[in-house]
PDB file of N, CA, C, O and CB in Angstrom:
ATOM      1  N   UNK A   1     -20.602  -0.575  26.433  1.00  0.00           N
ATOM      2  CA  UNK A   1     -20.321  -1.469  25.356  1.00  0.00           C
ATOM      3  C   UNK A   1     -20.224  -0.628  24.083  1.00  0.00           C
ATOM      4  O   UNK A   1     -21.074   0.186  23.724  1.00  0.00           O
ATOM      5  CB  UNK A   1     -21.406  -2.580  25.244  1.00  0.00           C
ATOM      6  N   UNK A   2     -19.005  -0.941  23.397  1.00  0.00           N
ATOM      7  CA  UNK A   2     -18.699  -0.279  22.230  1.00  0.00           C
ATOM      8  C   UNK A   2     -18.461  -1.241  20.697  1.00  0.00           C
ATOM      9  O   UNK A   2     -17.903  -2.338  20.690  1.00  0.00           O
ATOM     10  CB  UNK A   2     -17.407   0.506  22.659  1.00  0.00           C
ATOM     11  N   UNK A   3     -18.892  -0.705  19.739  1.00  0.00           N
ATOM     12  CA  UNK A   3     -18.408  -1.595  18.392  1.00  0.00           C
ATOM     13  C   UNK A   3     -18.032  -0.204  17.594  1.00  0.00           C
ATOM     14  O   UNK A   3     -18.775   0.735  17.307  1.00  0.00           O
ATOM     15  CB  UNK A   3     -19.843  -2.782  17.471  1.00  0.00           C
ATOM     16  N   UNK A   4     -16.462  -0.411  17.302  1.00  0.00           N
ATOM     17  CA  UNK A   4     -16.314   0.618  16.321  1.00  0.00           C
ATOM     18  C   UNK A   4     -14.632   0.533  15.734  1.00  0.00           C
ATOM     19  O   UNK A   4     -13.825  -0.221  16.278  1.00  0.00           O
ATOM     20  CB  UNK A   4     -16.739   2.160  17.098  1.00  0.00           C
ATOM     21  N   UNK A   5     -14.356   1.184  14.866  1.00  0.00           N
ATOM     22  CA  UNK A   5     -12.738   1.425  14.364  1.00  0.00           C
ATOM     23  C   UNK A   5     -12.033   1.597  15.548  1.00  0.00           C
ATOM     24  O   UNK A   5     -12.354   2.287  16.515  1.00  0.00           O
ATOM     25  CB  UNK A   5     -12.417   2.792  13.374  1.00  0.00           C
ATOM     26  N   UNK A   6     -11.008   0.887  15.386  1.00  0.00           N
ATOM     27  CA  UNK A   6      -9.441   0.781  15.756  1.00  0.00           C
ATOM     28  C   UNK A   6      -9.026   2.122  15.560  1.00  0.00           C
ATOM     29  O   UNK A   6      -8.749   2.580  14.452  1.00  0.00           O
ATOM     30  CB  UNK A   6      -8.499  -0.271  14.823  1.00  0.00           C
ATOM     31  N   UNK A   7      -8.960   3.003  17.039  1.00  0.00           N
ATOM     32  CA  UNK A   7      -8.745   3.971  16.833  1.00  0.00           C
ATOM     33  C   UNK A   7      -7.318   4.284  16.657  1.00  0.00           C
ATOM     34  O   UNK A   7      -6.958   5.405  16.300  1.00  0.00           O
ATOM     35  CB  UNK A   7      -9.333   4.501  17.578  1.00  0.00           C
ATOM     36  N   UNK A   8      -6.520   3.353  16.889  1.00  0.00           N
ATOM     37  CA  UNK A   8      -4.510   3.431  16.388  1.00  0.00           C
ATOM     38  C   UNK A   8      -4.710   3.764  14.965  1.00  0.00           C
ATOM     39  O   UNK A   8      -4.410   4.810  14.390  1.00  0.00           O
ATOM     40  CB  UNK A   8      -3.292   1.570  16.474  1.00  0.00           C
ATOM     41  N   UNK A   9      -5.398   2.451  14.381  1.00  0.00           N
ATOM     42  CA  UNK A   9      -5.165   2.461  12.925  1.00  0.00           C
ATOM     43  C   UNK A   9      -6.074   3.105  11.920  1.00  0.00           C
ATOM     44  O   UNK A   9      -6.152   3.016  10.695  1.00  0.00           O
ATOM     45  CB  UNK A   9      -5.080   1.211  12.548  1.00  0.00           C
ATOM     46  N   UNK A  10      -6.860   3.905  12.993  1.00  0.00           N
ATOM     47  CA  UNK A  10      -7.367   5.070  11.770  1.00  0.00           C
ATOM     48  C   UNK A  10      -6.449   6.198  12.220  1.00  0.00           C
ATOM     49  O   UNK A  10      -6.004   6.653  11.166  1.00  0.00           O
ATOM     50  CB  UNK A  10      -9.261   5.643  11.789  1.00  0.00           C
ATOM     51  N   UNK A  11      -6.037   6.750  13.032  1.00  0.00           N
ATOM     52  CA  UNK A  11      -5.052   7.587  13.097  1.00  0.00           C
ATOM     53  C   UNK A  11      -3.610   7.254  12.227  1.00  0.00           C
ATOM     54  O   UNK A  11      -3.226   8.182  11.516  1.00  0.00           O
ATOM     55  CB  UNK A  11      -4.861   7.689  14.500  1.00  0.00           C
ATOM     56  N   UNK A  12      -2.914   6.202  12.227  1.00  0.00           N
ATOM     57  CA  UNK A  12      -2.135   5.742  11.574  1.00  0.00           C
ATOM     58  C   UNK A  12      -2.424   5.836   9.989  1.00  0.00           C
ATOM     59  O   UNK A  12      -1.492   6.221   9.283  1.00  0.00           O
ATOM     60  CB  UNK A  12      -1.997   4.601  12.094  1.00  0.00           C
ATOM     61  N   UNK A  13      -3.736   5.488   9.346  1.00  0.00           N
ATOM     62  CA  UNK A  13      -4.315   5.792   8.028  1.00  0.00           C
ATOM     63  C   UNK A  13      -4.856   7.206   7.966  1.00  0.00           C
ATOM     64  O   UNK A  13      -5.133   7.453   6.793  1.00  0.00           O
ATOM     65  CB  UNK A  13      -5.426   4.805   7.694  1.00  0.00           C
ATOM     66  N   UNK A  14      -5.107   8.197   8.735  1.00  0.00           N
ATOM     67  CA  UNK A  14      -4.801   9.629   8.362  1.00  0.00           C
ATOM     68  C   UNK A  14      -3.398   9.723   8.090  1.00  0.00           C
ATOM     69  O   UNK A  14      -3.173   9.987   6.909  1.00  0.00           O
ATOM     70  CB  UNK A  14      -5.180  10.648   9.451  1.00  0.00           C
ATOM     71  N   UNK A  15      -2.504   9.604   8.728  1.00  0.00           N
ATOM     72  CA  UNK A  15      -1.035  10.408   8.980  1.00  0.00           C
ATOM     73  C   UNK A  15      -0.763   9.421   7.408  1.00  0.00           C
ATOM     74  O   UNK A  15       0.018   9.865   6.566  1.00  0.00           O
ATOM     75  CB  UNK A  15       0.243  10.012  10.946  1.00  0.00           C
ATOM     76  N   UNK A  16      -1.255   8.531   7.256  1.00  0.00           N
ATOM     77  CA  UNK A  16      -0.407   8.411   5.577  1.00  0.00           C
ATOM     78  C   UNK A  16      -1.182   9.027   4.454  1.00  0.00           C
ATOM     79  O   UNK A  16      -0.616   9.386   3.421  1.00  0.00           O
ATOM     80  CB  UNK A  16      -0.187   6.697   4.981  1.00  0.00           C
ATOM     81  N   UNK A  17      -2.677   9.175   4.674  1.00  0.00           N
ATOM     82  CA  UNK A  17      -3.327   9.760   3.503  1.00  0.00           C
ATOM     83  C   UNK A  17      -2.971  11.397   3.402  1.00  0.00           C
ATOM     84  O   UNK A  17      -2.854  12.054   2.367  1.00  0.00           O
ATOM     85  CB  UNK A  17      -4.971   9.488   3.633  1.00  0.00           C
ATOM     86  N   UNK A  18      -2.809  11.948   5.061  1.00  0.00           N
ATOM     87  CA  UNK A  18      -1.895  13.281   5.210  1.00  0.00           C
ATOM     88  C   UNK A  18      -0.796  13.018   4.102  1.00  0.00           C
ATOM     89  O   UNK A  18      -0.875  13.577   3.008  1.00  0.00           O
ATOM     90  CB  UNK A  18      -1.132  13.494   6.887  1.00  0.00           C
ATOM     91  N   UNK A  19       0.112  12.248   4.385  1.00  0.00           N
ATOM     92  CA  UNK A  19       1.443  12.521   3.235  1.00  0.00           C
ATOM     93  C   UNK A  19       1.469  12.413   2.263  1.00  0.00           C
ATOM     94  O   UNK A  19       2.278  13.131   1.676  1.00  0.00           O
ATOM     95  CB  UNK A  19       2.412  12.000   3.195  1.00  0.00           C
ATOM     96  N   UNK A  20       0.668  11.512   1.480  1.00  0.00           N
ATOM     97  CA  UNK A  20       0.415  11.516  -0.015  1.00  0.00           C
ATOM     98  C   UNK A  20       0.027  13.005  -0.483  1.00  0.00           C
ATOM     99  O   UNK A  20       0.563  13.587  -1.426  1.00  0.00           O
ATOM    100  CB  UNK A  20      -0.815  10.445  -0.391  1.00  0.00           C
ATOM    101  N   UNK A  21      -0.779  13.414   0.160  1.00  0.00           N
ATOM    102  CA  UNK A  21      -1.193  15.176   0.262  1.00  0.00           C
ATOM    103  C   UNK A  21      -0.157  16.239  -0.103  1.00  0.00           C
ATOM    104  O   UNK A  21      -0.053  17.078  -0.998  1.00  0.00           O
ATOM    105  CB  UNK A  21      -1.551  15.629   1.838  1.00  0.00           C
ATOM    106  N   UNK A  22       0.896  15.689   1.436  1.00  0.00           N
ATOM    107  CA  UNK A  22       2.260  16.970   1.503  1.00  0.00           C
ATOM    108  C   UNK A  22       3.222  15.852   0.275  1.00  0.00           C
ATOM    109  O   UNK A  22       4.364  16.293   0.145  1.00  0.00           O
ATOM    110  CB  UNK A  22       3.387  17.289   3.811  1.00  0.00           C
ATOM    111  N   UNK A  23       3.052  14.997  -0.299  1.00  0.00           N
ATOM    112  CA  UNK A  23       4.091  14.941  -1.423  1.00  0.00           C
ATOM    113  C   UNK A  23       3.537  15.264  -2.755  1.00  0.00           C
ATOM    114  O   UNK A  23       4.170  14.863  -3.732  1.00  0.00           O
ATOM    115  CB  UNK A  23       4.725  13.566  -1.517  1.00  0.00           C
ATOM    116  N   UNK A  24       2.647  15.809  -2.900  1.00  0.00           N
ATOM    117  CA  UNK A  24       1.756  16.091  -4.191  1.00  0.00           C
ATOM    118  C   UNK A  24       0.946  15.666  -4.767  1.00  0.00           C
ATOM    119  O   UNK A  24       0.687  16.155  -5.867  1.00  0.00           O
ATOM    120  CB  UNK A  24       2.101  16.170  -4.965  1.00  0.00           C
ATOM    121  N   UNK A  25       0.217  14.593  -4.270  1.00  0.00           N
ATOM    122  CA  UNK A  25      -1.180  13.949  -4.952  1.00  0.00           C
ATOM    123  C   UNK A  25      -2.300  14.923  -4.249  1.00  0.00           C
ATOM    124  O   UNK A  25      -2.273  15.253  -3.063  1.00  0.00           O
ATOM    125  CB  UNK A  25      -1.490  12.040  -4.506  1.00  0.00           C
ATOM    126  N   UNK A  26      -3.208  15.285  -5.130  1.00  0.00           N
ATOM    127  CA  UNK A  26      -4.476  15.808  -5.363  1.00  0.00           C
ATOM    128  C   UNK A  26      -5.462  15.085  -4.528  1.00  0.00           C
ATOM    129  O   UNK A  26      -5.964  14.029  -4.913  1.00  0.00           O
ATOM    130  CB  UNK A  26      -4.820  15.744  -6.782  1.00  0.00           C
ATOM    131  N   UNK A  27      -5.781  15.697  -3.263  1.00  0.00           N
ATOM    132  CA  UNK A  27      -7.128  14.777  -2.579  1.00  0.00           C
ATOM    133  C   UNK A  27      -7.991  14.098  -3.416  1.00  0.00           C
ATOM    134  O   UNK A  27      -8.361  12.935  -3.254  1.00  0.00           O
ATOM    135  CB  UNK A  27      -8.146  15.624  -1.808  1.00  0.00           C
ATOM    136  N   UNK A  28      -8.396  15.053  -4.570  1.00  0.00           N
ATOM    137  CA  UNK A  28      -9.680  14.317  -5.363  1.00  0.00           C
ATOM    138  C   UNK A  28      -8.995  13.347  -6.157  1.00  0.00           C
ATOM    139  O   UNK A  28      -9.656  12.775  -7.024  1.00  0.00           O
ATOM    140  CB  UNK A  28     -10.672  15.334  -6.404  1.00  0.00           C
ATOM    141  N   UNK A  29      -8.066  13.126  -6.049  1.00  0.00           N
ATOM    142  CA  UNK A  29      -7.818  11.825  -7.055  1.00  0.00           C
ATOM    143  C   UNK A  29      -7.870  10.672  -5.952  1.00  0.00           C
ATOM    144  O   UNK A  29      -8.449   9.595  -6.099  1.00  0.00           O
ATOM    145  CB  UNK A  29      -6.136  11.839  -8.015  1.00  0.00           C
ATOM    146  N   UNK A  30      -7.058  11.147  -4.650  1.00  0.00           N
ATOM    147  CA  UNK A  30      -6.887   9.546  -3.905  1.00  0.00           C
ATOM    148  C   UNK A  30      -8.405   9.235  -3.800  1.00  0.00           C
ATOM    149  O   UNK A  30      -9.284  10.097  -3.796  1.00  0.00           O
ATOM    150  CB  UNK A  30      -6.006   9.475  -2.091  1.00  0.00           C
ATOM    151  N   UNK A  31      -8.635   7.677  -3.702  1.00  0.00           N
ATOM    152  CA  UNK A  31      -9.568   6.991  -3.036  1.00  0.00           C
ATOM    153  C   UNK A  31     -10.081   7.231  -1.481  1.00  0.00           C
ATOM    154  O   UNK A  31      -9.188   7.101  -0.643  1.00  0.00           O
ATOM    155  CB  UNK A  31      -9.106   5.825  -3.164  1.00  0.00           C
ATOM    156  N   UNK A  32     -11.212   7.516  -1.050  1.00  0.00           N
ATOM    157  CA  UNK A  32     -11.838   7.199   0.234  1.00  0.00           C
ATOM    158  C   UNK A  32     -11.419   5.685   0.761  1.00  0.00           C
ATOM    159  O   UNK A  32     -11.536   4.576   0.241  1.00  0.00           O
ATOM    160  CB  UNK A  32     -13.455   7.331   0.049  1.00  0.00           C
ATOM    161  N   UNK A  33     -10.820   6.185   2.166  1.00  0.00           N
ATOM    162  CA  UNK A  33      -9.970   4.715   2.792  1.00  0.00           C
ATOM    163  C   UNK A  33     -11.325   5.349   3.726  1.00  0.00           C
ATOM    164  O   UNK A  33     -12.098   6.305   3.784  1.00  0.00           O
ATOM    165  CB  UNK A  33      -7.723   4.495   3.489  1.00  0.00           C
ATOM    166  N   UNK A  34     -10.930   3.888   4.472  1.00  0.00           N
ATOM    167  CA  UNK A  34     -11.773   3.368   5.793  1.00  0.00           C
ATOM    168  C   UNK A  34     -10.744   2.213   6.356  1.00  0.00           C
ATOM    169  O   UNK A  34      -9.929   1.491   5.782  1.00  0.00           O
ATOM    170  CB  UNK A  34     -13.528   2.629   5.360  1.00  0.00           C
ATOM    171  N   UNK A  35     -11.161   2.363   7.809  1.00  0.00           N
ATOM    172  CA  UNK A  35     -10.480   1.156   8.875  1.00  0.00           C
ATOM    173  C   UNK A  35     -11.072   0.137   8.176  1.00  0.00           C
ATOM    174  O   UNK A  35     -12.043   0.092   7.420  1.00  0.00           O
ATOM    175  CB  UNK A  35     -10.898   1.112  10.681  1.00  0.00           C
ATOM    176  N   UNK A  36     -10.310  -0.651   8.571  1.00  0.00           N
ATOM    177  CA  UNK A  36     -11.065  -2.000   8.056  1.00  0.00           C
ATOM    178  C   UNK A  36     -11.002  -3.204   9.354  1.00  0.00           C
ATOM    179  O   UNK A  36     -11.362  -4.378   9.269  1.00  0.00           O
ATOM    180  CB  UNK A  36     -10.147  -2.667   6.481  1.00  0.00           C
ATOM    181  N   UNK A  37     -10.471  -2.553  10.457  1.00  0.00           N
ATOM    182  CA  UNK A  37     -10.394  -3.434  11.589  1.00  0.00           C
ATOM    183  C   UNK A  37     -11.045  -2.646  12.917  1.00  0.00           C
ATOM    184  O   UNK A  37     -10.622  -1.604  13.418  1.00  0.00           O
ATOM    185  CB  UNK A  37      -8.797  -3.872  11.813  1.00  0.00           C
ATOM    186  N   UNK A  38     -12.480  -3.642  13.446  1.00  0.00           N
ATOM    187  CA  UNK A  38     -13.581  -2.704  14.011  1.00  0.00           C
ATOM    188  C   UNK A  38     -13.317  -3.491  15.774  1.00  0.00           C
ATOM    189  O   UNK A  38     -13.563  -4.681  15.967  1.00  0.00           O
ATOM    190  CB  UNK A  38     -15.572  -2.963  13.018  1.00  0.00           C
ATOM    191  N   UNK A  39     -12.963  -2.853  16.530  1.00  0.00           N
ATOM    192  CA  UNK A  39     -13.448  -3.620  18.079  1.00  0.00           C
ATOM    193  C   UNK A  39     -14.627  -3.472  18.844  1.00  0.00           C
ATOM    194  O   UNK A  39     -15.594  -2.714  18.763  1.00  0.00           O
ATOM    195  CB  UNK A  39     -12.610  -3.289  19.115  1.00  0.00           C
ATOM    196  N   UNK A  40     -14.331  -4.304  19.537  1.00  0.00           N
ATOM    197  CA  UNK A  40     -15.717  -4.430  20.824  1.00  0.00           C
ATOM    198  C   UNK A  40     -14.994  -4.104  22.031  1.00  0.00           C
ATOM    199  O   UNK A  40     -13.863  -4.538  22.250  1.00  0.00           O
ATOM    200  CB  UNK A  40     -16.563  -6.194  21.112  1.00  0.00           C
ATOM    201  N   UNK A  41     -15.474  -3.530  22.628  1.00  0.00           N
ATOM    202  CA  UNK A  41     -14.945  -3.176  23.568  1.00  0.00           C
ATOM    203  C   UNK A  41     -16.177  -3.210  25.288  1.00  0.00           C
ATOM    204  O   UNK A  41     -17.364  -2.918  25.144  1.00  0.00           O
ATOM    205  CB  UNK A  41     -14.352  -1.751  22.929  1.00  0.00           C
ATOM    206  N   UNK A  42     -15.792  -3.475  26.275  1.00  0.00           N
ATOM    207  CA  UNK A  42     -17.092  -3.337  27.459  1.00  0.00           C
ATOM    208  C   UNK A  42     -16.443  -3.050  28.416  1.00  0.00           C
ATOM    209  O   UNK A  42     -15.406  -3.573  28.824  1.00  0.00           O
ATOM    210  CB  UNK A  42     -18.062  -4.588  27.884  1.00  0.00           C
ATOM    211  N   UNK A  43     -17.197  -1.946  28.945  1.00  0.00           N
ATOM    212  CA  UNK A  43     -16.625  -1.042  30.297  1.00  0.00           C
ATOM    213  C   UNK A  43     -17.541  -1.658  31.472  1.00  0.00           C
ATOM    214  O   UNK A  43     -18.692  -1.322  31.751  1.00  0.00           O
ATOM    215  CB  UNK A  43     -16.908   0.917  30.152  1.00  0.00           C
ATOM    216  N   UNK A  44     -16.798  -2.576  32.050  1.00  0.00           N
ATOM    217  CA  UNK A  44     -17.683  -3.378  33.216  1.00  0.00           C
ATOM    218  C   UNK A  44     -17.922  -2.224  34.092  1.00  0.00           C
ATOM    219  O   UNK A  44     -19.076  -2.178  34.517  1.00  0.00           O
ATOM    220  CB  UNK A  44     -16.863  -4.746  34.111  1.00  0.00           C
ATOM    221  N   UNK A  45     -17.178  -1.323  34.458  1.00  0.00           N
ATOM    222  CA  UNK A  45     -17.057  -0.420  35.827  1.00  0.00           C
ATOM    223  C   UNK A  45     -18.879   0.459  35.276  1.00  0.00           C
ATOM    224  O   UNK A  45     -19.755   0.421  36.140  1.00  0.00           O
ATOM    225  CB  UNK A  45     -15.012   1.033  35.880  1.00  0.00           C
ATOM    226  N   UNK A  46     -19.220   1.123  33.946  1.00  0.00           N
ATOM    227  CA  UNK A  46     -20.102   1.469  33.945  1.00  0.00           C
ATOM    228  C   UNK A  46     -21.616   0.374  33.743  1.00  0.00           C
ATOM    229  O   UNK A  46     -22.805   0.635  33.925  1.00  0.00           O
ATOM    230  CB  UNK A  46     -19.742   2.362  33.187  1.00  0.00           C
ATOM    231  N   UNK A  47     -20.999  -0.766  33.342  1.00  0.00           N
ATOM    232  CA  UNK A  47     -22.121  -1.691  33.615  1.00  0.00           C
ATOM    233  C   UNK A  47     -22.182  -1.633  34.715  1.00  0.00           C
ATOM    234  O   UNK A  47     -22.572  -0.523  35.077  1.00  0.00           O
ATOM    235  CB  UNK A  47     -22.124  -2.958  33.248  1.00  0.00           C
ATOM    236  N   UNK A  48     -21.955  -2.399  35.612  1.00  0.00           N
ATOM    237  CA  UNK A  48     -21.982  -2.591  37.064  1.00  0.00           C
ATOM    238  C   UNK A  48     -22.431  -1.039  37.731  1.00  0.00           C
ATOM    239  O   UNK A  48     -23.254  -1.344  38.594  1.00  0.00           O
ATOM    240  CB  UNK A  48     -20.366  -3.170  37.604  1.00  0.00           C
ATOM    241  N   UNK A  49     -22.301   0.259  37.738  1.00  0.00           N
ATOM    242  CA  UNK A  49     -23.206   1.167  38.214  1.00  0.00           C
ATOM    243  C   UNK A  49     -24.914   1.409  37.669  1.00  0.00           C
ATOM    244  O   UNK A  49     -25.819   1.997  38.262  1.00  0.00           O
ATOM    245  CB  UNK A  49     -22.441   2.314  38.002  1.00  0.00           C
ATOM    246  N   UNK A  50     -24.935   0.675  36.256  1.00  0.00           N
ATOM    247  CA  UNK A  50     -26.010   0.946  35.795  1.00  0.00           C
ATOM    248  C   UNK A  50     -26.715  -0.615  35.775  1.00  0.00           C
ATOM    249  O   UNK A  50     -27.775  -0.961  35.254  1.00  0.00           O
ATOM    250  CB  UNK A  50     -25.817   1.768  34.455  1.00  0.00           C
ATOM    251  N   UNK A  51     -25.719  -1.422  36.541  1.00  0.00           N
ATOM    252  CA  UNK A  51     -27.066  -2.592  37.293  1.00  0.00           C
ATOM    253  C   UNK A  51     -27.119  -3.498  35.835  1.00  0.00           C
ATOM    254  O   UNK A  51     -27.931  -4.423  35.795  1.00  0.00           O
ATOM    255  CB  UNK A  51     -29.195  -1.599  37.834  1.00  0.00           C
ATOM    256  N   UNK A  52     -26.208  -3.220  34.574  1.00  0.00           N
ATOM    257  CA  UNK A  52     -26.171  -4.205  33.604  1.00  0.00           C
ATOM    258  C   UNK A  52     -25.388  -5.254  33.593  1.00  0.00           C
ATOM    259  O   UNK A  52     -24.266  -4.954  33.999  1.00  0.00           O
ATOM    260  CB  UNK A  52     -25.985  -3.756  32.632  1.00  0.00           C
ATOM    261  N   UNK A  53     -25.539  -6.773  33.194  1.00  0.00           N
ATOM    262  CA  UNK A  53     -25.008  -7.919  33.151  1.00  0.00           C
ATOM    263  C   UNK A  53     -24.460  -8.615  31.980  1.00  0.00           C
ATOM    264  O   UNK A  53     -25.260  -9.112  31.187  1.00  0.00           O
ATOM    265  CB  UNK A  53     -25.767  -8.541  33.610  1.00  0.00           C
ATOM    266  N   UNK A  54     -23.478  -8.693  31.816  1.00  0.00           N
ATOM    267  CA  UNK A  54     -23.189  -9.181  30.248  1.00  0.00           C
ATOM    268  C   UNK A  54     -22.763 -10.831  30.544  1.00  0.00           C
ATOM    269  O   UNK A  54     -22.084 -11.189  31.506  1.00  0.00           O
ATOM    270  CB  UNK A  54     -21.663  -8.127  29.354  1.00  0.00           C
ATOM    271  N   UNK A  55     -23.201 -11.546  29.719  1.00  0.00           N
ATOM    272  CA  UNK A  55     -22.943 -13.067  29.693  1.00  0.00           C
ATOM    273  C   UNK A  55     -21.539 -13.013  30.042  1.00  0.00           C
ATOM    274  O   UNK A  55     -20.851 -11.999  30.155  1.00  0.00           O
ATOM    275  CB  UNK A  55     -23.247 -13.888  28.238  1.00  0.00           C
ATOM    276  N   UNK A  56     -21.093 -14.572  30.246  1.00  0.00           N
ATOM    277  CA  UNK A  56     -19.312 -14.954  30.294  1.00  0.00           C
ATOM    278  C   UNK A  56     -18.962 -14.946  28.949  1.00  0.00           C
ATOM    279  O   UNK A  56     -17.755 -14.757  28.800  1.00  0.00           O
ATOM    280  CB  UNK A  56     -18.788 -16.582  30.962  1.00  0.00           C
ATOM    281  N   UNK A  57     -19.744 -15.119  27.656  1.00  0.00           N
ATOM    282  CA  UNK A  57     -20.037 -15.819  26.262  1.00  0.00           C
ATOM    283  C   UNK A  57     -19.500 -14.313  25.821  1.00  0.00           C
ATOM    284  O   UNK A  57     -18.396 -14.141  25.305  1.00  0.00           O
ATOM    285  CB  UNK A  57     -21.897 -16.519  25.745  1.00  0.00           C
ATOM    286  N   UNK A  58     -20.401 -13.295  26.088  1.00  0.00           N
ATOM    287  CA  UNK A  58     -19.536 -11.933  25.483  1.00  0.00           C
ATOM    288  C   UNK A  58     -18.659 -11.113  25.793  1.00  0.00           C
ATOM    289  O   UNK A  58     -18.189 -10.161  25.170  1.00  0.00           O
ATOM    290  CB  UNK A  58     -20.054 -11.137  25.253  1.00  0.00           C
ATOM    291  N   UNK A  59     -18.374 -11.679  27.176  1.00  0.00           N
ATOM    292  CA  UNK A  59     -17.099 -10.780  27.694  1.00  0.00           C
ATOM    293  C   UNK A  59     -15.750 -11.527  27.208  1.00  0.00           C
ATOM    294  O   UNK A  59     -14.681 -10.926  27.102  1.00  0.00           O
ATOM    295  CB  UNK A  59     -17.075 -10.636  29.512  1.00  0.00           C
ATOM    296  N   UNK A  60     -15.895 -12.738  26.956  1.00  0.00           N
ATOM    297  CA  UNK A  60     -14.977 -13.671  26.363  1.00  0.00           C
ATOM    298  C   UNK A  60     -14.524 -13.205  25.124  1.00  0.00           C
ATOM    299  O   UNK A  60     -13.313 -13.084  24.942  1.00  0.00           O
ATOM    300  CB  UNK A  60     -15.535 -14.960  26.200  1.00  0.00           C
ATOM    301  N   UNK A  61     -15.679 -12.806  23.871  1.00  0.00           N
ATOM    302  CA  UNK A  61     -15.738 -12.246  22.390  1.00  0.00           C
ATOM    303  C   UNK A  61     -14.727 -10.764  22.470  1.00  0.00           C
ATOM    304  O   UNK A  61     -13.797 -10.469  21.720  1.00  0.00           O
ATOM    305  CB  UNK A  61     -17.624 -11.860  21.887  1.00  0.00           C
ATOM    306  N   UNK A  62     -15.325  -9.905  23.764  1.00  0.00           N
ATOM    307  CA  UNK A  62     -14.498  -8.701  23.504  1.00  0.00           C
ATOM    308  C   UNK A  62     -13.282  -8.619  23.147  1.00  0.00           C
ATOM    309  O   UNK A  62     -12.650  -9.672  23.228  1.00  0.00           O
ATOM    310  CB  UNK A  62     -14.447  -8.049  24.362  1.00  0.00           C
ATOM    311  N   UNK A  63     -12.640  -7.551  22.710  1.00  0.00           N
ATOM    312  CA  UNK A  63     -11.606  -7.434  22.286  1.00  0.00           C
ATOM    313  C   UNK A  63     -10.357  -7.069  23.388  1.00  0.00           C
ATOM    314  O   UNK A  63      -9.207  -7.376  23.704  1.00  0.00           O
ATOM    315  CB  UNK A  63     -11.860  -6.592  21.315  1.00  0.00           C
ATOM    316  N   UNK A  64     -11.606  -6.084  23.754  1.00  0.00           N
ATOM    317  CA  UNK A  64     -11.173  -5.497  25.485  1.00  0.00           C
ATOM    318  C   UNK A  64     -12.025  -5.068  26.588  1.00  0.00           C
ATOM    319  O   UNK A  64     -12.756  -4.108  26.343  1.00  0.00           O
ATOM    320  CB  UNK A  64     -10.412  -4.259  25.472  1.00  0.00           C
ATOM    321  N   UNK A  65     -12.073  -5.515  27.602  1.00  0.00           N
ATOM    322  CA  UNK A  65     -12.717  -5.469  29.034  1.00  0.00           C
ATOM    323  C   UNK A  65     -12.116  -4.271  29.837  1.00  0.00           C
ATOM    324  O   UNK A  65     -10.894  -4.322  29.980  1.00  0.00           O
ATOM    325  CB  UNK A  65     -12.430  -6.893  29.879  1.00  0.00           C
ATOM    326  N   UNK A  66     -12.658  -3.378  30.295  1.00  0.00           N
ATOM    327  CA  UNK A  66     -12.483  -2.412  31.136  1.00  0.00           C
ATOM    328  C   UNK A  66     -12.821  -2.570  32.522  1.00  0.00           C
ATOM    329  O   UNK A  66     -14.009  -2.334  32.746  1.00  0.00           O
ATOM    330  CB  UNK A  66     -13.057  -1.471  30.689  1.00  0.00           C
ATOM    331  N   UNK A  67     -12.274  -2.831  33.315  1.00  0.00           N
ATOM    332  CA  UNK A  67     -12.386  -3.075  34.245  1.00  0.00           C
ATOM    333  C   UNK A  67     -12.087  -2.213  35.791  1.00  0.00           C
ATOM    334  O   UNK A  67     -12.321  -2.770  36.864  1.00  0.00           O
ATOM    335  CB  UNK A  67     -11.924  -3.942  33.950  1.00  0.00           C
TER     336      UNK A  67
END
C-alpha cells in the first residue's frame, strides 16, 4: 500500500521547470512547485504473501489495484 505523487506529473513538472532554466530564468527566482495530485495505490499480490487483508471499502477508494 502506497500514498504518494503522481509520478507522470511530477516528471512532466520537472521537464517544464527544466525549460524555464534552458530559456533563461534564474532557478532562484522560480518558485518551489510540488505535485499537487497524490495516489493510493495497493499491491494485492504482496498483501496476499504477507497474509494482509484490505477491506472491499479500500480497495474500492484506490486509485489503482495491483493485482
Amino acid at each position: 500500500m502506497a500514498y504518494g505523487p503522481n509520478l507522470f506529473d511530477a516528471h512532466k513538472l520537472i521537464g517544464v521547470y527544466i525549460g524555464k532554466i534552458l530559456r533563461g530564468a534564474s532557478p532562484a527566482d522560480l518558485p518551489v512547485e510540488q505535485v499537487t495530485k497524490v495516489e493510493f495505490l495497493i499491491n494485492l499480490n504482496a498483501s496476499n504473501k504477507l497474509g494482509v487483508a484490505f477491506p472491499t471499502a479500500l480497495l474500492i477508494r484506490a486509485d489503482e489495484v495491483i493485482e
